[in-house]
C-alpha positions in Angstrom: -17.7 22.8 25.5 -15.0 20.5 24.5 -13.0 18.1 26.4 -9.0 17.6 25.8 -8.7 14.1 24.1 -6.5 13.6 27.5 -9.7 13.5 29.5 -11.4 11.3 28.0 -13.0 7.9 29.6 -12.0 5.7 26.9 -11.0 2.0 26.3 -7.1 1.5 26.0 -5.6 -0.7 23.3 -2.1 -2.2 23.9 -1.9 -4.5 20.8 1.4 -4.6 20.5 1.2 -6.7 23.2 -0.5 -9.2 21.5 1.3 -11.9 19.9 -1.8 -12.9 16.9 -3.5 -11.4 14.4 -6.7 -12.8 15.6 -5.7 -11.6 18.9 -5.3 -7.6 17.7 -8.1 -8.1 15.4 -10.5 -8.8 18.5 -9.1 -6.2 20.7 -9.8 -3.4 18.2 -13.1 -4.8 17.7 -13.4 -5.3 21.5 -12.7 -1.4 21.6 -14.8 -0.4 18.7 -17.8 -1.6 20.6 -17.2 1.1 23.6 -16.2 4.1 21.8 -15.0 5.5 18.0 -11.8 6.6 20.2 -9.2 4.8 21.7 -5.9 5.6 23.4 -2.9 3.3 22.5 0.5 3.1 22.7 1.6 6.7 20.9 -1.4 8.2 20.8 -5.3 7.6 20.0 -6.8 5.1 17.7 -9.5 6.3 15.2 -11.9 3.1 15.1 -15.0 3.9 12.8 -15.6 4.2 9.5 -16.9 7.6 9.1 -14.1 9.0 12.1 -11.7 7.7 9.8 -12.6 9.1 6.5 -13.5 12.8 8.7 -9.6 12.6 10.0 -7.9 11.5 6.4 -10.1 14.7 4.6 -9.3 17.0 7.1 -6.1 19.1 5.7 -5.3 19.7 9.4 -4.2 16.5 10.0 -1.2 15.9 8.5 0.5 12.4 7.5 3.3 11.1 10.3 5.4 10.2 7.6 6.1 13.8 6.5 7.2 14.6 10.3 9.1 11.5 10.2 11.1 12.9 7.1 11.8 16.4 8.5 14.9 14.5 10.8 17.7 16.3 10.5 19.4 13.0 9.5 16.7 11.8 6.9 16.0 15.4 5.4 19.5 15.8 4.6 20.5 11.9 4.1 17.6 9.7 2.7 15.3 12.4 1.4 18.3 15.1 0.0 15.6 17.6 0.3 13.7 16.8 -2.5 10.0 17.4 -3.3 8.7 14.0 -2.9 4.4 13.3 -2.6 5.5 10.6 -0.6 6.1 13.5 2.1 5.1 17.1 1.2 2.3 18.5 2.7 -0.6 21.9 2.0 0.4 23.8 -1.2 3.6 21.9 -2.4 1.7 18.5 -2.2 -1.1 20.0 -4.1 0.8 21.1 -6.7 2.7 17.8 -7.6 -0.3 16.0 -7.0 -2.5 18.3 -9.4 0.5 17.7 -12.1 0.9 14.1 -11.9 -2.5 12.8 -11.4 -3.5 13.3 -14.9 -0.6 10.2 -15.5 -1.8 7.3 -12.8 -5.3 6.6 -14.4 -7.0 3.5 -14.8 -6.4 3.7 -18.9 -2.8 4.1 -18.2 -2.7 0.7 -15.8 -4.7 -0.8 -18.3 -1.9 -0.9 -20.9 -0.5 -2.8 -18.9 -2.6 -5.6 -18.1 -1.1 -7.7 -20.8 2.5 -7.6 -19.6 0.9 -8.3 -15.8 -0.4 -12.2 -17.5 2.9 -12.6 -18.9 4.9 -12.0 -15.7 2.7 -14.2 -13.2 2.5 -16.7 -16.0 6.3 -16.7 -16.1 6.5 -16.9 -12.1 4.1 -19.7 -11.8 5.9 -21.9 -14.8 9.2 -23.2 -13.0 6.9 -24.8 -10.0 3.3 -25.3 -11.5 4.2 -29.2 -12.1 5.4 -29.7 -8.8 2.0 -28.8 -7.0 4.2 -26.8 -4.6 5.6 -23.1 -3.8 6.4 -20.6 -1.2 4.4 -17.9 -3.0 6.4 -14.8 -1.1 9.7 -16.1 -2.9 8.1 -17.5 -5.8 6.0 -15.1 -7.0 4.9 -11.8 -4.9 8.1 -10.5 -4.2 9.4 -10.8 -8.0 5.7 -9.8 -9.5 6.0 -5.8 -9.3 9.5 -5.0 -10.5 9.2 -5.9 -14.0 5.9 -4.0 -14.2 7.6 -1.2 -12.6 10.7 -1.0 -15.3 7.7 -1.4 -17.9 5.9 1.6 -16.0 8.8 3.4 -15.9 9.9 2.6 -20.1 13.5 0.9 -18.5 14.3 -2.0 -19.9 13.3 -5.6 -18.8 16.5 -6.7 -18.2 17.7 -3.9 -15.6 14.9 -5.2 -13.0 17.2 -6.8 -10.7 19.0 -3.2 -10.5 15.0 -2.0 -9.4 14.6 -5.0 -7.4 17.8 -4.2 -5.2 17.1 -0.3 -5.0 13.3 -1.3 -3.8 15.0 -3.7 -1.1 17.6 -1.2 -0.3 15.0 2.0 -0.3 12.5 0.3 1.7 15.3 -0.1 4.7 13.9 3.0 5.8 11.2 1.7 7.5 13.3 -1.3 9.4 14.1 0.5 12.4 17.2 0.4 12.0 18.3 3.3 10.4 22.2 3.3 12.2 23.1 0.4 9.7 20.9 1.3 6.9 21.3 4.8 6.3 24.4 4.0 4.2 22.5 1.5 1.8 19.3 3.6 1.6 21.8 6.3 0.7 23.6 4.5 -2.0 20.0 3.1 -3.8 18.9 6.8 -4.5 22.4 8.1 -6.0 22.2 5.5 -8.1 18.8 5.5 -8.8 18.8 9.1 -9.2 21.9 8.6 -11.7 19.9 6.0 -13.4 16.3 8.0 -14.1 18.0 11.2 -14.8 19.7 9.2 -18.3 16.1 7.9 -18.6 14.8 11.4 -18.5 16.7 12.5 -20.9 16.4 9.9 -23.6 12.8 10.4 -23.0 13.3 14.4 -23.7 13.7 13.5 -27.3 12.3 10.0 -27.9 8.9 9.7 -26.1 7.5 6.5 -25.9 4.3 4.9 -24.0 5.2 5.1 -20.5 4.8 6.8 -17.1 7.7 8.5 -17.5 7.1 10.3 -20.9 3.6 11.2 -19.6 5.1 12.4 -16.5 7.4 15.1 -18.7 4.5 16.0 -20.5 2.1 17.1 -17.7 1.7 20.4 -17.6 -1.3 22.5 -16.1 -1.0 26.7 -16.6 2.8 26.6 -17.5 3.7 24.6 -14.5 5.8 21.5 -15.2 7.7 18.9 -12.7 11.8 20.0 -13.3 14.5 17.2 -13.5 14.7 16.9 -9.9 10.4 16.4 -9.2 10.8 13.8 -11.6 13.6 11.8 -10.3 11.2 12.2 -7.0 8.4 10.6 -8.6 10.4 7.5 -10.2 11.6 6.8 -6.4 8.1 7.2 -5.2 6.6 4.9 -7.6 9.1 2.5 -6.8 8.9 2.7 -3.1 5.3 2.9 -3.6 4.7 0.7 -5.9 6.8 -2.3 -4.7 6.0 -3.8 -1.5 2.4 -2.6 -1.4 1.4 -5.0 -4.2 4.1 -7.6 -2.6 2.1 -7.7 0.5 -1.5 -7.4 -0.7 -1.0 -10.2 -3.3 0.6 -12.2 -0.5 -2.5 -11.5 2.4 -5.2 -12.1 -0.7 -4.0 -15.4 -1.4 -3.6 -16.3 2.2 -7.1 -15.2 2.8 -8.0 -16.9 -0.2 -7.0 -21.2 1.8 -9.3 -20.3 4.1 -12.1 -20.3 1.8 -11.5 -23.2 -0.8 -15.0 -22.7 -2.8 -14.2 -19.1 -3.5 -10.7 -19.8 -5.2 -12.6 -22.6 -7.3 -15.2 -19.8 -7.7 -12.7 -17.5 -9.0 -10.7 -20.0 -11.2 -14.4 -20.5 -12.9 -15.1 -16.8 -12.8 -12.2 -14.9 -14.0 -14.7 -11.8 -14.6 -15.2 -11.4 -10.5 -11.2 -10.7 -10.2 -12.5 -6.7 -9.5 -15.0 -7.6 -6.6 -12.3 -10.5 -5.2 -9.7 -7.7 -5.3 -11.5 -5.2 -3.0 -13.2 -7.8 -1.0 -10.2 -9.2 -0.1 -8.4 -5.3 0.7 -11.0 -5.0 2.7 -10.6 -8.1 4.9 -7.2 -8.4 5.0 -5.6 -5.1 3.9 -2.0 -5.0 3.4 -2.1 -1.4 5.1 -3.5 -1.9 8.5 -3.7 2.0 8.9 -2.0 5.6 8.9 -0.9 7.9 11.1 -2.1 11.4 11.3 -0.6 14.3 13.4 -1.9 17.2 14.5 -0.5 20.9 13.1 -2.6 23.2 15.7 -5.3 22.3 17.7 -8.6 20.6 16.3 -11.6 20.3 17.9 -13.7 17.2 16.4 -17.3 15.8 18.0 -16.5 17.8 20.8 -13.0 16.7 21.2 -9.9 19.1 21.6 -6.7 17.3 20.6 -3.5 19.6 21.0 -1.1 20.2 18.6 1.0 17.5 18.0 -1.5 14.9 18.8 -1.0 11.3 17.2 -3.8 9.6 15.9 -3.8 6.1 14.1 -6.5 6.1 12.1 -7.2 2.1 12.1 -8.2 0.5 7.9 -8.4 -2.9 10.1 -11.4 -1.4 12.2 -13.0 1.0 9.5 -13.1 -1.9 6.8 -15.4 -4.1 9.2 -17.2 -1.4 10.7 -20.9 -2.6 10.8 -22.5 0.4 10.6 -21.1 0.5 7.1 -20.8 -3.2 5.9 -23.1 -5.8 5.7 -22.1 -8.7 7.8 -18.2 -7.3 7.5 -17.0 -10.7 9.0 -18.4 -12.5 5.9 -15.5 -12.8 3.3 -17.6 -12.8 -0.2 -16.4 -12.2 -4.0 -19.8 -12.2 -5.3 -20.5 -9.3 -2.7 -22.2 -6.3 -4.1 -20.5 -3.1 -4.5 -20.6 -1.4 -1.2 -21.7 1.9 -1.0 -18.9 2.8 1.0 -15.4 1.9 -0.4 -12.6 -0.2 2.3 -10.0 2.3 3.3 -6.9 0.0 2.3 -6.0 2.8 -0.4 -6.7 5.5 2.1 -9.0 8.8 1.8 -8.5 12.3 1.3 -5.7 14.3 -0.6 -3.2 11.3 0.4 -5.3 8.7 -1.7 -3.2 6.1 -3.0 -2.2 7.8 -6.5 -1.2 4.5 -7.4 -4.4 2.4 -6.8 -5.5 1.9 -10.3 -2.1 0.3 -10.6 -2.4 -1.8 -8.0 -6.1 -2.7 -8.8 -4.9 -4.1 -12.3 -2.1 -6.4 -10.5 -4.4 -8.1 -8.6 -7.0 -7.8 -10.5 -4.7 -10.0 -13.0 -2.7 -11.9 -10.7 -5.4 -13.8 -9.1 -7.6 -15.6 -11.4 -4.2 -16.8 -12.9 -3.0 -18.1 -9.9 -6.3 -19.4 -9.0 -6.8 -21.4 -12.8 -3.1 -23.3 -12.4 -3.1 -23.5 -8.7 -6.4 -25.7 -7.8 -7.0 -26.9 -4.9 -5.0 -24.4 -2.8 -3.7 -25.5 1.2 -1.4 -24.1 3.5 1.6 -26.0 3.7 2.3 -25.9 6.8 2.0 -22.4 8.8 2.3 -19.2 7.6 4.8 -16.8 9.0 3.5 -13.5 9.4 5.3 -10.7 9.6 5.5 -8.3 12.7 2.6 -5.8 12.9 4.5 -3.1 13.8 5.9 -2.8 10.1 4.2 -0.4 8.0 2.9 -2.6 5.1 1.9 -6.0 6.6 2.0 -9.4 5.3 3.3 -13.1 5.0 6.6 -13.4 5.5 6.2 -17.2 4.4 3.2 -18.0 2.9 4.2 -22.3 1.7 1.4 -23.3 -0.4 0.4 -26.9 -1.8 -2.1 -27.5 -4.6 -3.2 -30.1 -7.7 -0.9 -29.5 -10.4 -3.3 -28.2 -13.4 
């Protein structure tokens, strides 16, 4: 017999309440000891590993952000009713997902690895003699944009036009949709504008880029239209942009905390792979997803309604001990886990862009960690609020040994 998720005796979690990190970090743990459950502010907290990946597989739960998109306001405004994976859901999202996949592969991120050097190389340059930097400014917030126009084939020099559509696009999750709604609006016409003329030049001239692969998939006749493909350049850049922003800028915060790893690295290029999922799994960038519920679903003798919202909680699944070996231990030379961290998500909703992202780290960071010895906070870094969506330093004021 099941009992309503309503019922149960469970602990309560009020982290938004908290004013640190450290603070919300202990209270989930705090929580995680008692039960794989907790109720929060707007729903339930998922806090275990293998609760976690059960919910994110589980086709009946359904991400928030696609209910978040079906406002009357945003369907018609933001989104302009287009297919976008970012949102769609059961057969739709299958289908673009089935077509595209074939295009995000880790051969495809590869060709770009040498164009990633070049970038942070470029970045570093202007303030590598002066043995200081605020590395959000500096370096992550710039880093993904040219990538992105090289993703896309659009030229280099059109990636402050990407940079300002990213900033503009990624309004929508500022909470303050009154005043941005006009500027989100005005980034996807003229995106859209933008990618369609790309589109077609790449009709006729094809060239080595997402974009030409993405007009080539095909599976049984089916191809992504004009429209699905405009979609997809938005998503990659919405996806693509502050993701890597905020995971290069938590890595290398994590990073001054543990001074004989980041000379470890800087010795060891070849352990930039293990650093980069070590370090998503410490201090992800995405703290978690929202799941709702689209009838009733019973689960370990649990009946949650329709409607239900669950958070299911990266922060707690990626130190889970029942999964992890001493998960408080911050290690590069780690061994492959046998479970993977849950920054990049499980299930149909798997981050389509993680080989992507895996490469810009994977990239970034021995760079960074060869011409910036000695690394030290410079101060205190400013962290941004928790309630944002994709987490990270605000300020992240650095000091090292010039090299």
């Amino acid at each position: 017999m099941s009992m309503r998720v309503d019922e149960l005796d469970i602990p309560v979690l009020e982290t938004m309440a908290l004013t640190t990190k450290e603070a919300r970090v202990e209270a989930l743990h705090d929580a995680q000891q008692q039960s794989w459950i907790a109720r929060n502010e707007f729903g339930y907290s998922i806090l275990r590993y293998e609760d976690c990946v059960a919910i994110l597989r589980d086709r009946r739960w359904h991400q928030a952000l696609s209910r978040f998109s079906q406002m009357p306001e945003l369907d018609a405004a933001v989104m302009q009713r287009r297919p976008s994976i970012l949102t769609a859901e059961g057969d739709e999202h299958a289908r673009l997902r089935r077509l595209v996949a074939p295009a995000f592969t880790p051969k495809a991120a590869d060709r770009l690895r040498p164009y990633m050097r070049e970038v942070v190389n470029r970045l570093v340059d202007p303030f590598a003699d002066s043995g200081k930097c605020e590395l959000v400014t500096d370096v992550c917030e710039p880093y993904p944009i040219p990538i992105i126009c090289r993703l896309l084939g659009a030229p280099e020099e059109d990636w402050k036009l990407f940079s300002r559509w990213a900033s503009d696009l990624l309004r929508i999750f500022n909470n303050n949709l009154i005043e941005d709604l006009p500027y989100i609006q005005a980034a996807q016409v003229e995106m859209s504008a933008y990618v369609h003329e790309l589109i077609e030049r790449r009709r006729t001239r094809p060239s080595e880029d997402l974009l030409t692969d993405l007009i080539a998939a095909e599976e049984a006749g089916d191809r992504l239209d004009t429209e699905e493909l405009e979609s997809m350049a938005t998503a990659v850049l919405v996806g693509g942009t502050d993701t890597t922003r905020n995971q290069l800028a938590c890595t290398v915060a994590l990073f001054t905390g543990y001074p004989d790893q980041w000379k470890l690295l800087a010795e060891r290029p070849e352990l930039a792979a293990r650093a980069t999922e070590e370090s998503m799994r410490v201090l992800g960038a995405i703290r978690g997803t929202a799941r709702v519920a689209t009838e009733d679903i019973e689960y370990k003798d649990v009946l949650f309604p329709e409607n239900t919202f669950v958070a299911t909680s990266f922060v707690a699944a990626n130190t889970d001990e029942l999964v992890f070996v001493e998960p408080e231990v911050f290690d590069i030379t780690r061994e492959g886990a046998t479970s993977p961290h849950l920054t990049f998500g499980s299930g149909i909703h798997y981050c389509l862009g993680a080989w992507l992202a895996r490469a810009e780290l994977q990239e970034a960071l021995p760079i960074l960690a060869q011409r910036m010895p000695d690394l030290e906070v410079d101060g205190e870094i400013d962290w941004k609020p928790e309630s944002v969506g994709i987490w990270g330093p605000a300020r992240l004021p650095l000091r090292f040994t010039p090299a």
